[in-house]
N, C-alpha and C positions, 0 to 999 in steps of 0.2 A: 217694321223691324224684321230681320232676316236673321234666323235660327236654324242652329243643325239638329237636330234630335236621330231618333232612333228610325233607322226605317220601318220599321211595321205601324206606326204611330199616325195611318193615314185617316184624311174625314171623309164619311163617304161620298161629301160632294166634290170630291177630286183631290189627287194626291200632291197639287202644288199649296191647300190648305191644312193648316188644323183645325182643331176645332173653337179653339178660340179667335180665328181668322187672324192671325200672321202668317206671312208668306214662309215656306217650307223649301230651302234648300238640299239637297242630294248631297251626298262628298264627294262624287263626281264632278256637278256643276257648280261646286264650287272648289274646285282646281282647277276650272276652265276659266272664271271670271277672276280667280289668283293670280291663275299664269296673265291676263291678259291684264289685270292692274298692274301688275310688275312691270311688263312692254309699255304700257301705256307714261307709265312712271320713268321709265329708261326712256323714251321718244321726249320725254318735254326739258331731263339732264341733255343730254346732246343734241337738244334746237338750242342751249344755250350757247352765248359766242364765245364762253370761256373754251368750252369743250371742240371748239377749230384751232387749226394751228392759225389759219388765219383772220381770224376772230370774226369770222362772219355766220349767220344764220345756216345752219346744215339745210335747213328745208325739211318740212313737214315728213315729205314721204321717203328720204335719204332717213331721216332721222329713225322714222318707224320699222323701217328693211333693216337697219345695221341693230333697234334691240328685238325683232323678232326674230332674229337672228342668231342673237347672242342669250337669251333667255330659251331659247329652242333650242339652245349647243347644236345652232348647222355651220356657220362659219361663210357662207355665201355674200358675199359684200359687194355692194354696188359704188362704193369709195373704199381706197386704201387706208387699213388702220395704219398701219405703221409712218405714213407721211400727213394722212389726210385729217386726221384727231391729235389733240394737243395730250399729254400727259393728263390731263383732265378729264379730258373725253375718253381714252384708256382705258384710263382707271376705273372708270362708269361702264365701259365694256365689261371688265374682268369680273366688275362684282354682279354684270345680268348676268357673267356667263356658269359664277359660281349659283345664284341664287338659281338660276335654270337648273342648272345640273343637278345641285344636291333636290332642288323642289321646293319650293316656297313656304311649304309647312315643317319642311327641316328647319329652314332657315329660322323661321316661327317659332318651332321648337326650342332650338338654341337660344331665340333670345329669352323665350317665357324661364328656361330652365337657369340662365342666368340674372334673370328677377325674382326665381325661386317662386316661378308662378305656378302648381300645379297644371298639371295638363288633363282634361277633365274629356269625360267621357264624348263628347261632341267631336273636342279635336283629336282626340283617337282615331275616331271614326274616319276621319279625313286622314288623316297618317296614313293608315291601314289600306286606303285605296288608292294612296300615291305609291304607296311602296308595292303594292301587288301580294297584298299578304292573304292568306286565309284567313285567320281567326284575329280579334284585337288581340291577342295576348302576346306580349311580348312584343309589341310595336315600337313602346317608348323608350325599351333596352336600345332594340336594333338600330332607331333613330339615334340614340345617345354615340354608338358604336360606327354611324355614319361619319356621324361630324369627329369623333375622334380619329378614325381612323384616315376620314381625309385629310383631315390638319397635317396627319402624319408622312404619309404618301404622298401627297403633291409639298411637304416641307422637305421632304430628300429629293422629291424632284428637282426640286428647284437649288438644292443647294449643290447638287449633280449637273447641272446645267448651267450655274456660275459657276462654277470651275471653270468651264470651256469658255463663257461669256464677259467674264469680267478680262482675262488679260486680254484681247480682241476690245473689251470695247468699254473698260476703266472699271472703277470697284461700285460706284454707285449704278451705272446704268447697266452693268454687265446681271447683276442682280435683279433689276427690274425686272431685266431681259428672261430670268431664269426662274420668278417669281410665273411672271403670265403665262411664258410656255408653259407651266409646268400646271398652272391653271387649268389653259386653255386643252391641256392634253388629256388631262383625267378627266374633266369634263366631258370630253369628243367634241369639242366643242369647234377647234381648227383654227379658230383666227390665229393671228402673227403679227408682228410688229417689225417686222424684217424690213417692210418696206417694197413696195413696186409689183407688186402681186405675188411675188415670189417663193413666199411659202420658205420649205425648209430647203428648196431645192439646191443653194450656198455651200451645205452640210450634207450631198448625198454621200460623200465618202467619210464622214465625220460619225466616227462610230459611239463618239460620247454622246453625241444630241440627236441622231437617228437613235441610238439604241435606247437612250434615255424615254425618250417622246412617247417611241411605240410601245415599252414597256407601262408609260403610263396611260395611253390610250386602251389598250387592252386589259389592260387589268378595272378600268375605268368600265369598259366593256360587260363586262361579267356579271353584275348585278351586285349590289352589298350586301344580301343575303347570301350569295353564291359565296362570298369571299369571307364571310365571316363563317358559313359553316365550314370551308376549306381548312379554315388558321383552327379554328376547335378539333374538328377531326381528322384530318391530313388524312386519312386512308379512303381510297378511292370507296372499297365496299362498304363501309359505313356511310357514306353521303345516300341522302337523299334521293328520287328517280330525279326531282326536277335539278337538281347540282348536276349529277354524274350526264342528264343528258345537254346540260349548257356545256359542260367540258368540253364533250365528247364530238359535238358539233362544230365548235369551235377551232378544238383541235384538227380537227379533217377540215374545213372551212380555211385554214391557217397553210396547214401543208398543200391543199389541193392550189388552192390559190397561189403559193410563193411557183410551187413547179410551174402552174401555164404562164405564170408573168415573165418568168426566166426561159420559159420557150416562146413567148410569143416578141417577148422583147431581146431576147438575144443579138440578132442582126440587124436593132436600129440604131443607124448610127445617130438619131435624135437623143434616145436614151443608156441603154446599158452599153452598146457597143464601144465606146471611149473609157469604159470602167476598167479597174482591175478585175479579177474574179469575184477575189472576197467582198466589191462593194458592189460586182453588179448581185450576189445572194442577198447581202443588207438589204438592199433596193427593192428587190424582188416581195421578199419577205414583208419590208416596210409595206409595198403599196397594193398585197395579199392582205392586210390589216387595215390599211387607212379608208378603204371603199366602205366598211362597218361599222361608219357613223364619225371617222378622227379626223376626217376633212384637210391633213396634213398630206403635203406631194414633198418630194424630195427628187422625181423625177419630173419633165414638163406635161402634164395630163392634155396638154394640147397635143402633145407630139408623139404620145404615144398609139400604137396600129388600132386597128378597128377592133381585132377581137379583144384586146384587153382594155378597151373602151368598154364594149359590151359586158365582158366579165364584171367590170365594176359596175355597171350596173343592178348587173344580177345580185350582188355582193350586198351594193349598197340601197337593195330592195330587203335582204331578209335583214342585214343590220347586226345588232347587239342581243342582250340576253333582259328579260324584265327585270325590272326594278333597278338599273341602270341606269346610266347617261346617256346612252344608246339612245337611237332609233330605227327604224324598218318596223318589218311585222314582227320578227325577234327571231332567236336560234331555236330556243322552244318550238314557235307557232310551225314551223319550216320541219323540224324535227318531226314533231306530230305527224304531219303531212306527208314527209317523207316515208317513214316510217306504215303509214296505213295504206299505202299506194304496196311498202311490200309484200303486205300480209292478204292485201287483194289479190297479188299475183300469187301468192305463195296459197290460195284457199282458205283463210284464215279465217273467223268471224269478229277477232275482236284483234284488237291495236297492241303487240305486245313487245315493251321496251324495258330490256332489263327482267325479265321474267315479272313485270307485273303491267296490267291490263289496263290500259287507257279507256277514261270514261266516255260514253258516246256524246255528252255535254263538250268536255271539253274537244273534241276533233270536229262536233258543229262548229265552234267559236274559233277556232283555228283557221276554218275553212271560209269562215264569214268574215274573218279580220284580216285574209287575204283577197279572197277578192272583192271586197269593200276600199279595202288597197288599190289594188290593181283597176276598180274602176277610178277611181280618184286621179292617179297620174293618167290614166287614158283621158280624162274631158282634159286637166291641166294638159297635155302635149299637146291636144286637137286646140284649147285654145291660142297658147303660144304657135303655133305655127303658122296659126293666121294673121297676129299680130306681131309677130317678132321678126325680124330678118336674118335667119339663122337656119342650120342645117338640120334636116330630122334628127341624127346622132346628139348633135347640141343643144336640143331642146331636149330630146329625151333624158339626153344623159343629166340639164339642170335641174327637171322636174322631179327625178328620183336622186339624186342626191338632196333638193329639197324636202322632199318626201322622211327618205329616209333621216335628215339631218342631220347629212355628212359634211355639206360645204364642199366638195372637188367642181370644179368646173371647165369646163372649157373653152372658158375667157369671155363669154356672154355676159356675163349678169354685169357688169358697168354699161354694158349697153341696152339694155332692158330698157323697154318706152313706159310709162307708167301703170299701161293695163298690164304689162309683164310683172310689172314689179307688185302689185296687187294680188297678182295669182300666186305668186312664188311665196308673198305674207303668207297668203290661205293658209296654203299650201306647208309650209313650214310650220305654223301653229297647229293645222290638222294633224302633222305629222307627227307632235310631241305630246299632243293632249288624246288625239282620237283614238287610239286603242283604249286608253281609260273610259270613254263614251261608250265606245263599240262593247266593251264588257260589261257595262253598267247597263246597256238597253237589252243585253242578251239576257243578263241576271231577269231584269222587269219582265220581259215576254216568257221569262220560265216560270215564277212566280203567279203571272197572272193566268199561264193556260193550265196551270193546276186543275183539279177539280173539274174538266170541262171533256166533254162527250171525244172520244174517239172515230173517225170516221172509219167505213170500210177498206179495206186495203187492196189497191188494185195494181199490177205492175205495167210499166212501160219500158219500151227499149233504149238501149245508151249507150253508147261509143259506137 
């Protein structure tokens, strides 16, 4: 039998027991083996033949890439949704992409709260660490305030989205159309049903469904804590340090990004150059946003120059903000980082943002959940290069958009051999669950080296 209980409630002969001997799960790992019963559970819906259009077997490992995919809101597809899945198979997309995004203990939540099941001190616990919260308190408000607030926001999305979809493409299917975008947008999650790999690239001058998309990918972005203390206290100085510095990141992350895309892509006649002005800014702006987890192109990502290949990379390494749809290492962890590299130049002793002092806990954890990162896409590229037939740029650029759980690519992953498409699983599920781990094993080794002897302190040289 497998129970959550409290974590200090260990036996001394090891902390996967208690003391009555049943097995003792973490809330960690068990959102690791949640998220991966859910994949698991999406892979055996679409090997059914209902879920092809052409009612044949998807195949095992086509099955399992398209729901770690969609329960990882990356959007990376090694078949086309939009030709290659029946309305069935879809539908089974939209709702890994919803249970991925909002997190499988929302989902949970939502339905215990509409069986009027108490939510008991256990599954708090697990709330508590999917959402990246400090304290339980107040967990099962903000959950409550999740699932409302997304009902709400991806419902105008979508009915903002029909608008533009239904007279194009009828009243029933124009709505579908404006239902899933509008899913798959808050989410970050990128898939599309447009068809042919193409993404929203149709609509780069269509300012209802670029502007739509991106407002809900971004806002999707931010975290739900972020966005529910914004809607309570609207004034910047009363937010919180961790609020004001996701904003703030964001916002420079937003601008910086729309200006080099708009200078590096100015003069290609692949992308901006055939545009008006006002749609090569949209564009620009759109695909300064979409490298941070929304896996949505409205330009061709194959054709755009090398440095704004690179750029998105960088983009879509640091990602979204916690407790989001997001993925990378986050705006936050980046923040942090950035931020203590000033205060080293600056002779500083301690990390100061916003006049208050960052703890030396959390700028170790920052620094270990980057490059714990950062080795991770390093063995994934070294391994894809040896197995895949593709260009360093193309690998790199799959692996951190996998990573981060963006979905862009540059037209590789349909042709991925199966040791590719195995890494890129990893790879994808590392990317959505492993921060949760990498904080959870920080928390243990702080915990346990309590109490224990300090060594002498001696120093060595560096840089």
């Amino acid at each position: 039998m497998v129970i959550i209980t409290n974590r200090h409630e260990y036996d001394k002969d090891g902390p996967e027991r208690l003391k009555n001997g049943r097995l003792r799960l973490e809330p960690p790992q068990i959102l690791v083996l949640g998220f991966a019963a859910v994949i698991l559970l999406g892979t055996f819906l679409l090997m059914l033949p209902i879920s092809t259009r052409s009612g044949e077997n998807a195949g095992f490992l086509n099955a399992l890439f398209t729901a770690t995919s969609a329960v990882c809101v990356t959007g990376l597809v090694v078949v086309d949704t939009g030709t290659y899945w029946s309305t069935f198979g879809q539908a089974v997309v939209m709702m890994l992409i919803q249970a991925g995004g909002l997190g499988f203990m929302t989902v949970a939540t939502m339905i215990f709260m509409a069986l009027g099941k108490r939510i008991n001190l256990r599954e708090r616990l697990v709330i508590q660490e999917q959402l990246n919260q400090y304290t339980l308190q107040g967990v099962v408000r903000l959950t409550k305030y999740i699932i409302l607030g997304t009902l709400m926001i991806e419902g105008i999305g979508a009915i903002l989205l029909s608008i533009r979809f239904v007279p194009e493409l009828g009243f029933a299917r124009g709505i579908y159309y404006g239902i899933f975008h509008a899913v798959s947008a808050f989410c970050n999650a990128g898939f599309d049903i447009i068809g042919e790999y193409r993404s929203l690239t149709p609509y780069v001058s269509d300012f209802v469904v670029s502007g739509v998309v991106v407002t809900l990918f971004i806002t999707g972005g931010l975290g739900f804590s972020v966005l529910a203390e914004v809607t309570q206290l609207r004034r910047f100085r009363r937010l919180s340090l961790h609020t004001k510095l996701v904003l703030s990141i964001t916002g420079i992350l937003l601008a910086l990004g729309t200006v080099l895309i708009f200078v590096f892509e100015y003069t290609n006649p692949a992308t901006l150059k055939p545009l008006p002005f006002a749609a090569k800014v949209l564009s620009s702006f759109f695909h300064s946003a979409a490298p941070r987890t929304a896996g949505f192109n409205t330009l061709s990502t194959a054709d755009l120059t090398n440095a704004s290949k690179f750029l998105s990379i960088v983009l879509m390494f640091i990602g979204g903000s916690p407790g989001s749809t997001a993925g990378g290492i986050k705006t936050t962890t980046a923040g942090v980082l950035i931020w203590t590299v000033v205060s080293v130049i600056k002779g500083r002793e301690d990390t100061e943002i916003y006049n208050r002092r960052i703890t030396k806990d959390i700028i170790y954890r920052s620094l270990s959940v980057a490059i714990i990162s950062m080795l991770l896409i390093i063995l994934t590229v070294t391994i894809l290069s040896l197995t895949e037939a593709a260009s360093f740029i193309e690998v790199f650029f799959e692996t951190t958009s996998a990573f981060g759980t963006v979905g862009l690519s540059l037209g590789i992953t349909p042709h991925l051999s199966p040791i590719g498409k195995v890494m890129i699983i990893i790879t994808m599920y590392a990317g959505r669950v492993g921060p949760l781990t990498i904080a959870f094993a920080l928390a243990q080794r702080q915990r346990r080296s309590r109490g224990k002897l300090r060594y002498p302190e001696e120093k060595i040289l560096v840089g």
